[in-house]
DRENPA-734901 format. One record per residue (C-alpha): residue in three letters; x, y, z. Coordinates in steps of 0.05 Angstrom, whole numbers, plus 5000, padded with zeros to 4 digits. Example, Ala and Ser with C-alpha at 12.3 -4.5 7.8 and 13.67 -1.06 7.14 Angstrom:
ALA524649105156/SER527349795143/
# end
This chain:
UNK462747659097/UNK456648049077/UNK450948099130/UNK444847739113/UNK439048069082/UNK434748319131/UNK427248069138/UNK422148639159/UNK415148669174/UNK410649199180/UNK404649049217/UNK398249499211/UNK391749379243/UNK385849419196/UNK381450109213/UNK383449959282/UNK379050529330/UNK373350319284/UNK373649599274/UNK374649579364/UNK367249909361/UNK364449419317/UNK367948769356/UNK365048979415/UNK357749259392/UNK355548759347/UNK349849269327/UNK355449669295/UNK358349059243/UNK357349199170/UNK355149909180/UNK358450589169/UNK361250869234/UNK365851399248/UNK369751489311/UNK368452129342/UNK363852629355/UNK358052819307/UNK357253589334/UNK356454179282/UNK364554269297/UNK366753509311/UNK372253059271/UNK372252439249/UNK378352059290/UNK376951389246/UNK372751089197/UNK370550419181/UNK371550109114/UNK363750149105/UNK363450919119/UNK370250939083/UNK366850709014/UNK362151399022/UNK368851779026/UNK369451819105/UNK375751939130/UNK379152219184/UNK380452899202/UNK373853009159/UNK369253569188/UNK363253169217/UNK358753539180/UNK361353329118/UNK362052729136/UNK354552589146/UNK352852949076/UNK357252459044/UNK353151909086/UNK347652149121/UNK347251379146/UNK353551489192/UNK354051239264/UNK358051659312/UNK360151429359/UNK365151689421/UNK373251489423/UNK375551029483/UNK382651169479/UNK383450739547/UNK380750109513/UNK384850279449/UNK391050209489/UNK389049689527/UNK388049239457/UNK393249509423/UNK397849279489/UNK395048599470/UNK397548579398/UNK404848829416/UNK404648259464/UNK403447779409/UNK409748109371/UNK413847909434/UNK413347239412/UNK416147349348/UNK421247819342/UNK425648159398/UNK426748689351/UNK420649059352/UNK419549889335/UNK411850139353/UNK409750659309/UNK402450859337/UNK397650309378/UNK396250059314/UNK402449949275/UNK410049649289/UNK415749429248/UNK418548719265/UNK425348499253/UNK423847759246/UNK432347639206/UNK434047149270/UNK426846729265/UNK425546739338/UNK418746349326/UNK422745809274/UNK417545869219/UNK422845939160/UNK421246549132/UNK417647279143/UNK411647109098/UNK409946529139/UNK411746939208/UNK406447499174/UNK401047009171/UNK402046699233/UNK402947429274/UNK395747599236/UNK392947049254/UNK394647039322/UNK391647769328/UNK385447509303/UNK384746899356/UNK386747429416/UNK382548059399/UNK377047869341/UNK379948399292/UNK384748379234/UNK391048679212/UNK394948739146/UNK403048629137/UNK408248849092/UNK414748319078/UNK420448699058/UNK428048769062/UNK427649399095/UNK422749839130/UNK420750409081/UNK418749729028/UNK415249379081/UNK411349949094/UNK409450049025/UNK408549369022/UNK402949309076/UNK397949789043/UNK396849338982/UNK392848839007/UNK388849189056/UNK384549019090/UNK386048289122/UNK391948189074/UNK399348159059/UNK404148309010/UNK411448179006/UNK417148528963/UNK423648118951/UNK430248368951/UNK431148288873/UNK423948658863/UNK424649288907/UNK428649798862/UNK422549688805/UNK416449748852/UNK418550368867/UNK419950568801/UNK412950498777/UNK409950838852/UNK407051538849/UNK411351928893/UNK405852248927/UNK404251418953/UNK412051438984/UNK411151459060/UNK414452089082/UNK413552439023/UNK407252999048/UNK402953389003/UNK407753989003/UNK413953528983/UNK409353158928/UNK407153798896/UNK414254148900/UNK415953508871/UNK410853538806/UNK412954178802/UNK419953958779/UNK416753398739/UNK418352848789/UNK411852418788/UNK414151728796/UNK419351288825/UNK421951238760/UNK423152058751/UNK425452188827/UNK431851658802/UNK434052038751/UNK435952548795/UNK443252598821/UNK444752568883/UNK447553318889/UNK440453598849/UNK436353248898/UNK440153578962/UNK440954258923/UNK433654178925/UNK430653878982/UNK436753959030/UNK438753349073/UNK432152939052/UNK434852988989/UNK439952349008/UNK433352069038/UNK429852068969/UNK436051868929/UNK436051218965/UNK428851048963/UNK428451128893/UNK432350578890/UNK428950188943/UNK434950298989/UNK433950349066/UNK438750259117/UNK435250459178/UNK434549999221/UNK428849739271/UNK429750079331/UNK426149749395/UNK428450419436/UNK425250929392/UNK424151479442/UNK417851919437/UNK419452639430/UNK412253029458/UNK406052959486/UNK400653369457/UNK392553329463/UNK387553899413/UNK380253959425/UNK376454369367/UNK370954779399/UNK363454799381/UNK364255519365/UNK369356009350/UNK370256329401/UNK373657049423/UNK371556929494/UNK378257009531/UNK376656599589/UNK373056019546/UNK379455999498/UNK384556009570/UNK379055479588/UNK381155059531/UNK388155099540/UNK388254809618/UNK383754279590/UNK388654019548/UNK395054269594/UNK390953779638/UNK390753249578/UNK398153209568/UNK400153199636/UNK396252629647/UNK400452339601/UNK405852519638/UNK404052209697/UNK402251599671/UNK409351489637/UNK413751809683/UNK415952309626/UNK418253119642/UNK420053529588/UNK422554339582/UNK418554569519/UNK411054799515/UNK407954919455/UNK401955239449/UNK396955279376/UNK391455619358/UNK388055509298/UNK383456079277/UNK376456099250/UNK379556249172/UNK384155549188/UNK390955929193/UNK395155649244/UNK399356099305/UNK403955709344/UNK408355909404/UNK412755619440/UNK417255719507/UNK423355279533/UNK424355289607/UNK431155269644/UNK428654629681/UNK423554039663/UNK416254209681/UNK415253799743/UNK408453909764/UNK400953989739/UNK400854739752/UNK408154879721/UNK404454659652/UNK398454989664/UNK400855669671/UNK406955669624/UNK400755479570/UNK396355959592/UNK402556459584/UNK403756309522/UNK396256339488/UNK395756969531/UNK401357359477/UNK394657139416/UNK389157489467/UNK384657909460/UNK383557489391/UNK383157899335/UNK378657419304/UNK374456689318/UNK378756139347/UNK376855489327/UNK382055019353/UNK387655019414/UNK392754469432/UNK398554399479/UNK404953969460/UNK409853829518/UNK417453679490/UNK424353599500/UNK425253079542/UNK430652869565/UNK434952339516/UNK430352579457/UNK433752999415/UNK435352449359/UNK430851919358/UNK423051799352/UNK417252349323/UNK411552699347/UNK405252259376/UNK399352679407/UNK394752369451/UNK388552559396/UNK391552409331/UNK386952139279/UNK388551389258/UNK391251469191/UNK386251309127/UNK391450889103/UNK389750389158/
# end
């Protein structure tokens, strides 16, 4: 017998750092705001979908971001009560799936085949999940219905915000036939213009690739994209995805040559990540180190230790090692982060999540 076809949601809060400000400072509803910081050298973390309209998003210098609107509200991230809410809405999941795989605090895939909440199917399960979120925490999410993750996923940007959007079994293999490639998630910038450059634009063109072009060319993604063009997944929701580093940036006012301001920079976020650690419980082996300099190329380096960094000070001075090999800087350094990894049952599973990453504009 043939196993059933699988039911998948993707669940994705709507502007989630953003819309937490507004639910809890009415002041801020219906106005543009941008988490972050609105200093000559700050980043927008988030946007809402008013500042969003003006062409806000994140990772956008904050100076731009204000001469696109100069009617922006900054104001500062609370990570702590991000968690906190988004450890509300994967409670709410617990109630209707056991198979559940967090992405970020603001986005999970549910695997809702076995109808733990007995609602019939995944489109009425999607409603009720979003609705639910909305009666715990005031704000709104978005879900994607699909037979399989990467579809579901598409499937949840479509009818953003406060929205959902499902994509049957028999309708898969043609949605992604007329998709840009560039809108396939895990396709990046790099892969979508290495992709124009061989004519692949669509869904349409990556499937009339063989099999054996596509890996001559892109290597073992290449399988990845063969199936996805034709709206085939197999991966399944994993509730034990396994994070695979900790890692906190800070961009600095100024760039700065300043040895001691730039070692200064590295303990603070040494300090960031290991906070982290604590909190979880997690020790890993590798420290990365990156600089970005004042003309935006990036340096990274990286060490691997012969046992897992144990304490505060361990961290500390095998980053402060490592940023040591870039000084005296030949030039302005705008940007330094520290990435703890390899820990321990990580090698195969999970991605990179840093305690500072900007919620994505898709959201």
């Amino acid at each position: 017998m043939s196993a059933p076809v699988r039911k998948i949601i993707h669940v994705d809060m709507d502007a989630f750092y953003a819309s937490v400000e507004q639910r809890d400072d009415p002041t801020l509803r219906g106005r543009p705001v941008a988490v972050g910081h609105g200093a000559r050298r700050g980043v927008v973390a988030a946007a809402s979908y008013e500042a969003r309209a003006f062409g806000v998003r994140s990772a956008l210098p904050s100076v731009t971001a204000l001469r696109r609107c100069p009617e922006l509200i900054f104001v500062p991230p609370r990570f702590e009560v991000y968690r906190a809410v988004s450890a509300q809405i994967h409670a709410i999941f617990g109630a209707f799936a056991d198979l559940i795989e967090p992405l970020a605090l603001d986005e999970a895939y549910l695997d809702v085949t076995a109808d733990k909440a007995g609602l019939e199917t995944a489109w009425l399960t999607a409603k009720a999940i979003r609705a639910r979120i909305l009666e715990d925490t005031g704000l709104t999410a978005s879900a994607g219905v699909s037979y399989n993750k990467f579809l579901a996923k598409l499937a949840s940007g479509r009818r953003k915000p406060n929205g959902q959007f499902a994509i049957q079994p028999h309708e898969g293999e043609g949605f992604v036939e007329g998709l840009p490639v560039a809108k396939f998630h895990g396709v990046g910038p790099a892969t979508a213009a290495k992709m124009r450059r061989l004519g692949i634009e669509t869904g349409a063109d990556l499937k009339a690739w063989s099999l054996g072009d596509l890996q001559a060319r892109f290597g073992k993604s290449g399988t990845w994209y063969f199936g996805i063009a034709r709206g085939v997944d197999e991966r399944p929701v994993n509730p034990n995805r396994v994070r695979k580093s900790s890692g906190s940036e800070t961009t600095f006012d100024e760039d700065l040559t300043d040895p001691e301001r730039i070692r200064a920079g590295v303990l603070e976020m040494a300090d960031d990540v290991w906070g982290w650690c604590e909190k979880t419980g997690r020790r890993g082996r590798t420290v990365t180190v990156k600089v970005k300099w004042a003309d935006f190329q990036n340096t990274t380096r990286s060490r691997t230790l012969a046992q897992l960094v144990q304490t505060r000070e361990q961290l500390q001075a095998a980053s402060l090692a490592l940023v040591d090999t870039v000084l005296p800087a030949p030039k302005g350094i705008r940007l330094v982060g520290v990435t703890l990894s390899g820990f321990p049952g990580a090698e195969d599973t999970g991605g990179r999540e840093s305690l500072l990453l900007p919620e994505p504009d898709a959201a």
